[in-house]
C-alpha positions in Angstrom: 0.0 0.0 0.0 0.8 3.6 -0.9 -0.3 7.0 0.5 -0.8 9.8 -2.4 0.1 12.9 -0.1 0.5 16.5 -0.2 1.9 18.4 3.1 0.7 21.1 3.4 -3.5 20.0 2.9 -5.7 19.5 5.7 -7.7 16.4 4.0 -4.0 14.7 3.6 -3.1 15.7 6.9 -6.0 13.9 8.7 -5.4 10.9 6.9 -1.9 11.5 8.4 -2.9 11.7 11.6 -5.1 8.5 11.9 -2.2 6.7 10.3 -0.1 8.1 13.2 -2.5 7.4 16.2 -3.1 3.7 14.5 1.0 3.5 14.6 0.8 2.7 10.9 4.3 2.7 8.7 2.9 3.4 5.2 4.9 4.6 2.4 3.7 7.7 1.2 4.7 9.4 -2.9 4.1 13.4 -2.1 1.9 14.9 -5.3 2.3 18.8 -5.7 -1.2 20.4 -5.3 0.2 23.9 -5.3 1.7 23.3 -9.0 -1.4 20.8 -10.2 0.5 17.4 -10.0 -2.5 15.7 -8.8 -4.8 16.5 -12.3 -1.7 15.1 -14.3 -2.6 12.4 -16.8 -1.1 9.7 -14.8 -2.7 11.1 -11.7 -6.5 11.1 -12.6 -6.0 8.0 -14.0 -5.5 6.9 -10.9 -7.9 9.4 -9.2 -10.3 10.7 -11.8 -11.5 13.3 -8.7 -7.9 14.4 -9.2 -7.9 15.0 -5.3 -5.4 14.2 -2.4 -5.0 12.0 -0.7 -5.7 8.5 -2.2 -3.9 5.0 -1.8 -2.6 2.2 -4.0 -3.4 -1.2 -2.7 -1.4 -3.9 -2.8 -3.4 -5.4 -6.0 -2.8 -1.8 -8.0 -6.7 -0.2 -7.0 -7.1 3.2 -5.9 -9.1 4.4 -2.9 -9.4 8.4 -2.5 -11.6 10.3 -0.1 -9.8 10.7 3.6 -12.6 9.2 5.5 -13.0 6.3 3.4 -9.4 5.7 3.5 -9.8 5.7 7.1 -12.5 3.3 7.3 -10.6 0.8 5.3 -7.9 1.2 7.5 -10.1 1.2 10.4 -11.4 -2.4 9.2 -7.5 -3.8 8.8 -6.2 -2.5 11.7 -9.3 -2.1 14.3 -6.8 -1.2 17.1 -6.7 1.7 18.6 -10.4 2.1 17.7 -11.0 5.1 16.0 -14.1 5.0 14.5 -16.6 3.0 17.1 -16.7 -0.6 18.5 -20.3 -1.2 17.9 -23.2 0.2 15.9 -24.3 2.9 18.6 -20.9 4.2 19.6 -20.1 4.3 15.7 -23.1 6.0 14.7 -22.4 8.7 16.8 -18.7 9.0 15.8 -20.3 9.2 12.4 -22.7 12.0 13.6 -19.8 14.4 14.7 -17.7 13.8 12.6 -20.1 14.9 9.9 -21.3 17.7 11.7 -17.5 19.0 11.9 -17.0 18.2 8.0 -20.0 19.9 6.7 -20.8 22.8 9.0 -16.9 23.8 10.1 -14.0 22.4 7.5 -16.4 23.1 4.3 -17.1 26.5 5.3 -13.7 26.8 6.0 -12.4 25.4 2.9 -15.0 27.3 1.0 -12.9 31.2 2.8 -9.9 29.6 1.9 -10.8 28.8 -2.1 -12.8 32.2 -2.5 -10.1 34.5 -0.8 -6.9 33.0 -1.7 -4.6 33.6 -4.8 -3.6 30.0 -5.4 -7.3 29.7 -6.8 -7.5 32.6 -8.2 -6.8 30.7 -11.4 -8.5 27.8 -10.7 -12.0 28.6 -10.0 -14.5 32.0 -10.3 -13.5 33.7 -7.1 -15.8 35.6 -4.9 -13.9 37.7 -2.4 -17.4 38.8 -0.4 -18.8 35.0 -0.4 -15.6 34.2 1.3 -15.6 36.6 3.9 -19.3 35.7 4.6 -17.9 32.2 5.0 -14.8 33.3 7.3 -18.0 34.3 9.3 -19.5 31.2 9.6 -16.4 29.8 10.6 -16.5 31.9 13.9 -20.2 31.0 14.4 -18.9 27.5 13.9 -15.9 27.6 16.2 -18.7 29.0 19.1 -21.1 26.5 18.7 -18.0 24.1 18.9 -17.4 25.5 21.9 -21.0 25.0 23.3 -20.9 21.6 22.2 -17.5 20.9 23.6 -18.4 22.1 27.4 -16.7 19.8 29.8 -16.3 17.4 27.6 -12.9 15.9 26.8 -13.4 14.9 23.1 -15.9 16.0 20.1 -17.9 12.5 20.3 -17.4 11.1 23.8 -14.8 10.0 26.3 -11.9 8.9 24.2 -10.2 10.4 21.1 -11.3 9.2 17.8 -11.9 10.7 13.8 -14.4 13.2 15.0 -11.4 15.0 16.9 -9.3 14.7 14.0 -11.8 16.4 12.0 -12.2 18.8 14.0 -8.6 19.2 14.6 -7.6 19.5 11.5 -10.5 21.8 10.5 -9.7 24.4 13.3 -6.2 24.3 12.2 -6.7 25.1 8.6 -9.7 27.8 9.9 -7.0 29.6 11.8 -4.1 28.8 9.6 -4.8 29.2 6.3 -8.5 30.7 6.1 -7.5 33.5 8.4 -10.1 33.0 10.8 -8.7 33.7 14.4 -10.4 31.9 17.4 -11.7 34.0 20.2 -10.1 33.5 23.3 -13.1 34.0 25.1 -13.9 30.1 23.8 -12.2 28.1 26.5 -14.0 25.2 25.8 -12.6 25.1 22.3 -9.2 26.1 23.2 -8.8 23.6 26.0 -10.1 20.9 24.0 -7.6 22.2 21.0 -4.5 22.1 23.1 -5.5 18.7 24.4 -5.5 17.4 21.0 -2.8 19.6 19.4 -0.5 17.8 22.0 -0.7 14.6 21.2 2.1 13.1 19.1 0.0 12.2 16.2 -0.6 16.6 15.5 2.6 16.7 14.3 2.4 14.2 11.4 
């Protein structure tokens, strides 16, 4: 198995991460985004989405989307569980971790593409759409923080995908879309340092 990788992308780096927490030693080829290696010829061939990351299995198929990466990962290696043990505990995983990808890293994702010059050639930009979107990042991030309370992780009392999720989509909120987080949202930051420390952040 191979890892199609780019460094410096937040869907590539949470496959990263639950490679790291799992302990996993998986080679991994790094594809430019920034200069459109991934939409080469040979590339969509092997991804016709043309995004990062995917894998090569051992029998020459490709797998791309970072969650379902993770699942079949998750199904090889089900140790440290990070995706639920049984069909209640999973279903809420799920739940979070959707609620984190649709409502927090999209809107996110959708400041970055609008406001940034490495799409300006890529896609129609509109600068105002983006800033309305930096803005529901910041509703996002206190709602977060509402949800979060006392808890210790996104979905329950252990770490799991819905952190890395969220981890990675506060990262690339603050990091790259320009959204600052309010230190008045303790919950959030507490919860954000937790994770940040852990050895896995830094893969």
């Amino acid at each position: 198995m191979k890892i199609y990788d780019f460094a410096f992308a937040p869907n590539p780096r949470r496959l990263r991460i639950f490679v790291a927490e799992k302990g996993l030693k998986i080679p991994m080829e790094q594809v430019d985004l920034a200069t459109g290696k991934n939409r080469t010829p040979e590339m969509l061939a092997k991804n016709p989405a043309g995004g990062l990351p995917f894998v090569e299995l051992d029998d020459g198929t490709h797998l791309a989307e970072s969650v379902a990466i993770c699942r079949y990962l998750e199904g090889l290696h089900p140790e440290p569980n990070l995706m639920g043990k049984d069909s209640r505990e999973q279903s809420f995983i799920e739940m979070w971790n959707r609620r984190v990808e649709l409502n927090l890293f999209a809107a996110a994702a959708r400041a970055f593409q609008h406001t940034n010059e490495l799409f300006k050639a890529r896609i129609k930009q509109f600068p105002e759409y983006g800033a309305t979107q930096r803005e529901t990042v910041a509703n996002q991030f206190k709602w977060l923080d509402a949800q979060i309370g006392n808890k210790p992780f996104i979905a329950g009392d252990r770490f799991t995908i819905a952190d890395i999720t969220a981890e990675v989509a506060v990262d690339f909120a603050v990091q790259a879309a320009g959204v600052p987080m309010d230190p008045a949202l303790r919950n959030l930051a507490r919860w954000n340092q937790s994770v940040s420390s852990r050895p896995s952040a830094k893969a």
